[in-house]
Structure formats: structure tokens, C-alpha cells
N, C-alpha and C positions, 0 to 999 in steps of 0.2 A: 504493500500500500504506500509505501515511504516513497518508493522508486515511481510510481505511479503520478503520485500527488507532485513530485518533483520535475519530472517532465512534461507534466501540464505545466506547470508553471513556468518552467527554464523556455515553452515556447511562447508564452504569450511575453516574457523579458526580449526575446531574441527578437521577437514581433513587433516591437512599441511604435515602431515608425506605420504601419501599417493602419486604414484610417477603419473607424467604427464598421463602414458597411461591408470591409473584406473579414472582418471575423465574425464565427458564427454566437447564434444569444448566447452559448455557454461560455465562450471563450469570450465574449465583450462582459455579461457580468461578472466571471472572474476579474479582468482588467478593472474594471471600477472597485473592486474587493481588497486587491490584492494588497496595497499598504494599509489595511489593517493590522492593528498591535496582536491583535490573535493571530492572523496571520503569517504575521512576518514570525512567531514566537514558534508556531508549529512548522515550519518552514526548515529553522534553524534548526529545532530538532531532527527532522528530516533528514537533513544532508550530517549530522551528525551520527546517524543511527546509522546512514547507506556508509559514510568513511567507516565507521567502525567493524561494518561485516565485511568491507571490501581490503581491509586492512591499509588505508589510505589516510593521509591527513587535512583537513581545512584549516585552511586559515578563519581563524576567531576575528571579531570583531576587538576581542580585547587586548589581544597579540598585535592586528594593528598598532592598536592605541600604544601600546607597549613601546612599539619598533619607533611610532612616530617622537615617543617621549624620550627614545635613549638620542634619537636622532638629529631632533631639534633642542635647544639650551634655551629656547623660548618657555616662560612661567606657563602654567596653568592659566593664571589670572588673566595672561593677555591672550589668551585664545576666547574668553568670555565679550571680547570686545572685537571692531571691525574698524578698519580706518577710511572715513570720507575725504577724499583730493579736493582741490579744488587749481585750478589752473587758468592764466590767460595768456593771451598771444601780445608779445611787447616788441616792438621797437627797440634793438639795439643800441641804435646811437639817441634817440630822442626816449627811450623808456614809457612807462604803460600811458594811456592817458588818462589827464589828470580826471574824466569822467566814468572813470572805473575807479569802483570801490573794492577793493582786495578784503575777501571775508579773511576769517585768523586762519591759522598753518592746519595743520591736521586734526581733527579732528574725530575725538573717541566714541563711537555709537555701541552702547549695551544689547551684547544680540538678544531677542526675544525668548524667552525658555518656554515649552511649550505649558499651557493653561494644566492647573492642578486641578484638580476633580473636587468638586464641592458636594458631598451628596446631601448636605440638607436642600438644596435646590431639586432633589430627585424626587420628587413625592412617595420616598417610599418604595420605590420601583426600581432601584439599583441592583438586586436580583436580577431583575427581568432583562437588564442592557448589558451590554457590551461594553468595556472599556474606552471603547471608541466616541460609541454613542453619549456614554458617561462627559466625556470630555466637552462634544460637540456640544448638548443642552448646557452644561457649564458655563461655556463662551460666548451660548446663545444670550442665555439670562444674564449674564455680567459682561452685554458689549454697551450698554446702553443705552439702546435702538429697539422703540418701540417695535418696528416688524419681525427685528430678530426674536423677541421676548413674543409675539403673536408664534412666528416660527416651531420653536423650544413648547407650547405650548399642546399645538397641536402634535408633537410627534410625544409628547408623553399620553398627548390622551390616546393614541392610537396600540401604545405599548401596553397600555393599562388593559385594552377593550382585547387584546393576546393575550395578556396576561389572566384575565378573566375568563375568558372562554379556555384555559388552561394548556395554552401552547405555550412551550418551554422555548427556552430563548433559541437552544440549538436549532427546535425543528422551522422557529421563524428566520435563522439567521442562514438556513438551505432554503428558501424559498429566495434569499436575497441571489445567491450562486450556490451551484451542487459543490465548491472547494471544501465548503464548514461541512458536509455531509462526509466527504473523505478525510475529511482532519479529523471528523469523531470515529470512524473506524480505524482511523493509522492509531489514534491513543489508545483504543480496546487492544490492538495487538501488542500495544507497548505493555500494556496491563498483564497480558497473556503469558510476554515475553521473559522469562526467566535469567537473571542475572548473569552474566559471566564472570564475576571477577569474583575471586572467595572473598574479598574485601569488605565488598558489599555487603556479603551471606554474614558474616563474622559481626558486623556493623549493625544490622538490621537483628541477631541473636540478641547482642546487647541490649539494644534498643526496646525491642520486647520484654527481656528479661526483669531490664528496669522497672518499665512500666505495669508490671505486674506486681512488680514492692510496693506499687504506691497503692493504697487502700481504694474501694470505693469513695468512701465518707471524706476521706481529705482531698481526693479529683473534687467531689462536688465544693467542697470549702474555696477550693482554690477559684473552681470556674466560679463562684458565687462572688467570690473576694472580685476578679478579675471585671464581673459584670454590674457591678457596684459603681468600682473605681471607675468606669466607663462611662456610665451613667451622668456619674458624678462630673466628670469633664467634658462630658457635650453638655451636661443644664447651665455650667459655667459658661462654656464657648456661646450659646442660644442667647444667654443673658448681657453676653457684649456683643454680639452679635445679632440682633434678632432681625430675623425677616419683617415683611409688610404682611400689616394687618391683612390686605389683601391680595393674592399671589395669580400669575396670570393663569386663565381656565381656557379650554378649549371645549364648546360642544355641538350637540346635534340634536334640531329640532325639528318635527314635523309639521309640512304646510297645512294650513289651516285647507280643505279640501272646498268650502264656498271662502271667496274672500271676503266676504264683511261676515262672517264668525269668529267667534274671539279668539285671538290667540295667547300661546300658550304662559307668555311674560306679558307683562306691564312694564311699562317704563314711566321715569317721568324724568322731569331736566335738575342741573344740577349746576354749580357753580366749582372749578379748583380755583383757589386762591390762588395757584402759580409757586408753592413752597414743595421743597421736598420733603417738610413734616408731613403732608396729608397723606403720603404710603403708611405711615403708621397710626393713623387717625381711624378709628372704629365707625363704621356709617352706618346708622339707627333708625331706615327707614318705617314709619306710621301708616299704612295704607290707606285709613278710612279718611283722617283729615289733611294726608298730603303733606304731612310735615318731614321732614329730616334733620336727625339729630345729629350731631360730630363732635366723638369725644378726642379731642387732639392729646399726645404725648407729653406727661412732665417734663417739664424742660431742665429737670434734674436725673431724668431717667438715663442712669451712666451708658447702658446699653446705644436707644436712641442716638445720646448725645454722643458718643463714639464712632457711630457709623455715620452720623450726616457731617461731623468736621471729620473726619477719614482719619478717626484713630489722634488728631488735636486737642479733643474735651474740651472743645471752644463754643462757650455758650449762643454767641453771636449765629451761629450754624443753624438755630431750629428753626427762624423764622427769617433764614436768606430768602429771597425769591430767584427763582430760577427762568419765570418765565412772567407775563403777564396775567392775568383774570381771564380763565376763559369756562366758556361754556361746557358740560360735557350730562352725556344719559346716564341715567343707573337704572334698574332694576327693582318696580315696586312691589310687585309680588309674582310669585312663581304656581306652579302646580305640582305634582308629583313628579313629573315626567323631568322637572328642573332640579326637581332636590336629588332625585336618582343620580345628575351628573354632576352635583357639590353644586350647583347654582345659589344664590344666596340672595337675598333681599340686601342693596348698598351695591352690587359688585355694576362696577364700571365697563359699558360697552364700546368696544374701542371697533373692532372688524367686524364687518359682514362678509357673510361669506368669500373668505381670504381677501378682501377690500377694504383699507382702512375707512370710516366712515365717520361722515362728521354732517351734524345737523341735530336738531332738536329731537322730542321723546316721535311728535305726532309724523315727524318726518323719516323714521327708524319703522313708526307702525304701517306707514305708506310703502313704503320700502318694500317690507315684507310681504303687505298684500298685493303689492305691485307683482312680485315674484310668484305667485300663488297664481295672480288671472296668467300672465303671461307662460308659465307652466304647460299650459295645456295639459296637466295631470303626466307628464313626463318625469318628471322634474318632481320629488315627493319630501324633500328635507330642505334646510338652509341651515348653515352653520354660524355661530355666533363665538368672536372669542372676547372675552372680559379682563381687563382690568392690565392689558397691555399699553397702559400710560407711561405719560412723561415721566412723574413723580414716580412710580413704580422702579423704571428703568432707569435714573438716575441712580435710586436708592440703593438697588442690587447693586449697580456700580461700585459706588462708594462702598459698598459693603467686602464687594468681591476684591477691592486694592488694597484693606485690610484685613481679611482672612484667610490669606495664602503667605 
């Protein structure tokens, strides 16, 4: 299977110039797969398992690093960096003109390291993803950008409505390329596969031996101790770090089948102050008399206050404005069919179906029965995502350049 999985691959490497319509679906979704962190890790393994039957050697990735380290007398530290030129064309005898400004000499740029994995940003669902994927919603939710936080939204609700109908991540991650399907049979034969080296055998006796001194009653002490202390430093981390009262939603509703029958939300209109306290502001919608309540954050609340000055505990922070007074919809009451998808009375609608949208509550209800006549009963759902704002996406921001 190793040798298999590796000739697939060694062709679509040898292929890359080659354009999307000369490979076939298997061989182009491999290519869009293939710099996966899973990937590339079962890959490695691979050509490690094929040199070891064939009694050959590969070069490691670490052995480079190695060769390159004895090679070069250049620090660690200055490889973390990249140097900017900058150059103009002078006149020998009369020199630059005096209309050119010469920026300074070189200049040091900090290369990019790639994005840490936040999984309180995962609803939960970090089982369900992929290292990859992990990353990507990460980056999503901490770029800024309302569309990318719309983006990251919907691909969790989609992992979630997998994860519900109870497809394991593998069998969703072979419907992406049949590769993940041979990567899990190349690790069942690893499994299978019987050690060669007494090392190992000798190693693994121990190993067992040990763990058979240790009691039931003290394993469970330990994992209890272990799952305490754990606890105990994510309620810490939460409490300087806390997310928005309200987190971006992604959902799915059905059209109202006559258009002037009610549909399944209400809205009404709303006002953001323009501040990025209002992600942490609790919204207390009233349905009968139309009121809306907003309890804003202590302005001594360490947490809060940490995350909107970016880790400064500068009081001045809670009530900057970031933007001007603007309009926006929420959500006055919901039905079943809302609550099923986390929908909430307060939560803010930012997209219509993948469109960001902007207009008042009666223009959101227009909207959607606009979509219902024009349907012609083709057409049976609309999708709405929540609470992909400005104030939102600043906040993760600010969040995400101090918790990493």
C-alpha cells in the first residue's frame, strides 16, 4: 500500500506543470489535497517504511536542516528574518536627483510563522476536523474580515450537520480524494506490521511491564489530577480571554411556500454604536413591546479590558470607536426550527444567502419573500449567516494577536 500510495503521488509531483483539464477527477482532487499536514505526514512515513524494506536511505528533512546548519555560520535568528533592497539608477558624474528620496539601507522583515490553532474558536468540533481545517477556520475568525468570519462560519456548520449524521472525519475526508482512503489502509498494515528490531520488542516489554505496577486507583488519580489542572487553565485562559457574547452562526431556512405567510424569524432594526465593546454586550430582545435591552461590559472587567487594548489594560480601549453609528437587523423572535440551529433572539444578520446585506428589518422580510415568489418552488431554502460584524471581527482580532 506504501509503494502504491507513493506512486500516485510521485506522479501527480512529476505532473504539476500539467493544466486541471489533462488530469483525470482522481488525480486533480489528489492535487488540490496533496499539501495537507496529514498528508504530507503519511507521505513521509511512506517513503520511510518503502527505504526501510528496500534497505535504502532518504534523506530526512532534519538531516537537511542539519547539513544546512554545519554548512552555513549564519545564526538561527537571522534565518527568522528576510532582507528588503531597495535601489536607484544614478548619474555618475552629477549623482541621484535631488527628486528622489532614498528610503534607509536594508531592511529586516519578520517572516510570517504559520497561524496557531485556537480551538476555542472551534465550536467544539475539533474532533470532527482536520489539522488543516483547524488552522484555516482559525485564520478565518482572527483575519478581521467580516466575509472571512461569514466564510469560517459556514464551513463549521457544515462539519457539524457530518458530524451529526455521524460521518467520521476519515470517511468525509475520502469523499474530498480517494488518497485519505489509502492512507487509512497503508496505517492498518502499519498496525499489522510486526516490528523488526528487538529494540523495539525489548522497549515496548518494558513499557508494558511498567504500566502494569501502576495501580488502577492511582491511573485514575492521576488522569483526575491531570483533568483538573486542565480545566483549571482554560477557565483562567477564557477569563482573559473571552470571546463575544455573540459568535458568528451559519444557517438554513425554509421558504415560506405562499409569500405573504409568515416567516420563520422576525427581525427588527437596531442601532451599533461603532465601538468594539458591543461584541461583548449581551442583547435582550422584548418581542411584545419592541424594546431592546444592552447590557455593555464592566469597564473593569480584566478579561474584556485585555482583549480590546491587545493585552495594554488600557482603560481608554472600551469605549474607542472604530467606526461611525450605523444601522444594522437583529432577530426578534425565532420558532423551533431556529432554536434547533443555536439561533437566538439579539443575534445580528449580516448575509443573505452568501450576500452580504445591508438594509433595514422590512427590507431583509422583502428580500426573502422576494426569493420565495421568484423560486418558482425550485428553489426551497435561503440561508442566513449572523452576527458576522464589524465589532465581532475586530474583537477576534484583537483577541487572536494576544493568544498565541
Amino acid at each position: 500500500r506504501d509503494t502504491l500510495l507513493l506512486r500516485k503521488v510521485d506522479f501527480v509531483l512529476m505532473n504539476e506543470d500539467l493544466e486541471d483539464s489533462e488530469l483525470t477527477p482522481s488525480q486533480l482532487r489528489m492535487k488540490h489535497v496533496l499539501h495537507d499536514t496529514e498528508v504530507q505526514k503519511a507521505i513521509s512515513i511512506a517513503r520511510w517504511y518503502e527505504a526501510n524494506f528496500f534497505g535504502t536511505q532518504i534523506e530526512t528533512e532534519e538531516k537537511k536542516e542539519e547539513e544546512n546548519d554545519d554548512s552555513s555560520s549564519s545564526s538561527s535568528s537571522d534565518e527568522e528574518y528576510t532582507f528588503e533592497e531597495w535601489g536607484v539608477e544614478a548619474d555618475l558624474t552629477h549623482g541621484v536627483h535631488k527628486s528622489i528620496r532614498l528610503p534607509p539601507g536594508h531592511k529586516l522583515v519578520k517572516k510570517k510563522n504559520p497561524t496557531s490553532i485556537d480551538k476555542t474558536l472551534l465550536s467544539g468540533l475539533e474532533c470532527s476536523m482536520s489539522q488543516d481545517e483547524q488552522r484555516l477556520i482559525t485564520e478565518l475568525m482572527t483575519s478581521g474580515d467580516t466575509a472571512k468570519l461569514a466564510s469560517a462560519a459556514k464551513m463549521l456548520s457544515e462539519i457539524l450537520k457530518t458530524s451529526i449524521g455521524g460521518v467520521p472525519l476519515k470517511k468525509r475526508l475520502m469523499k474530498l480524494s480517494s488518497i485519505y482512503g489509502l492512507i487509512d489502509e497503508c496505517e492498518q498494515a502499519h498496525q499489522k506490521c510486526p516490528s523488526n528490531t528487538t529494540s523495539n520488542n525489548v522497549a515496548t516489554k518494558q513499557v508494558v511491564q511498567q504500566t502494569r505496577r501502576v495501580s488502577r486507583i492511582s491511573r485514575r488519580r492521576v488522569s483526575l489530577a491531570k483533568n483538573k489542572a486542565a480545566a483549571r487553565m482554560h477557565a483562567e485562559f477564557m477569563n482573559m480571554h473571552p470571546l463575544p457574547v455573540r459568535m458568528p452562526k451559519y444557517a438554513e431556512f425554509s421558504l415560506p411556500t405562499n409569500p405573504h405567510h409568515a416567516l420563520s424569524l422576525k427581525f427588527m432594526n437596531d442601532k451599533w454604536d461603532g465601538t468594539v465593546k458591543d461584541a461583548f454586550s449581551k442583547i435582550t430582545v422584548i418581542p411584545f413591546g419592541e424594546t431592546i435591552l444592552k447590557q455593555f461590559p464592566s469597564k473593569t472587567h480584566p478579561g474584556v479590558l485585555n482583549v480590546l487594548s491587545e493585552g495594554y489594560m488600557n482603560p481608554d480601549s472600551i469605549d474607542s470607536r472604530i467606526d461611525v453609528e450605523k444601522d444594522r437587523v437583529i432577530v426578534k423572535s425565532i420558532n423551533q426550527e431556529c432554536g434547533r440551529q443555536g439561533v437566538m433572539r439579539g443575534d445580528v444578520v449580516t448575509h443573505l444567502d452568501d450576500e452580504k446585506f445591508k438594509g433595514n428589518a422590512a427590507d431583509l422580510v422583502k428580500a426573502i419573500q422576494d426569493k420565495a415568489k421568484n423560486s418558482g418552488g425550485e428553489k426551497k431554502t435561503f440561508t442566513v449567516v449572523f452576527n458576522a460584524e464589524q465589532p465581532i471581527a475586530e474583537a477576534l482580532k484583537r483577541r487572536g494577536n494576544i493568544s498565541w
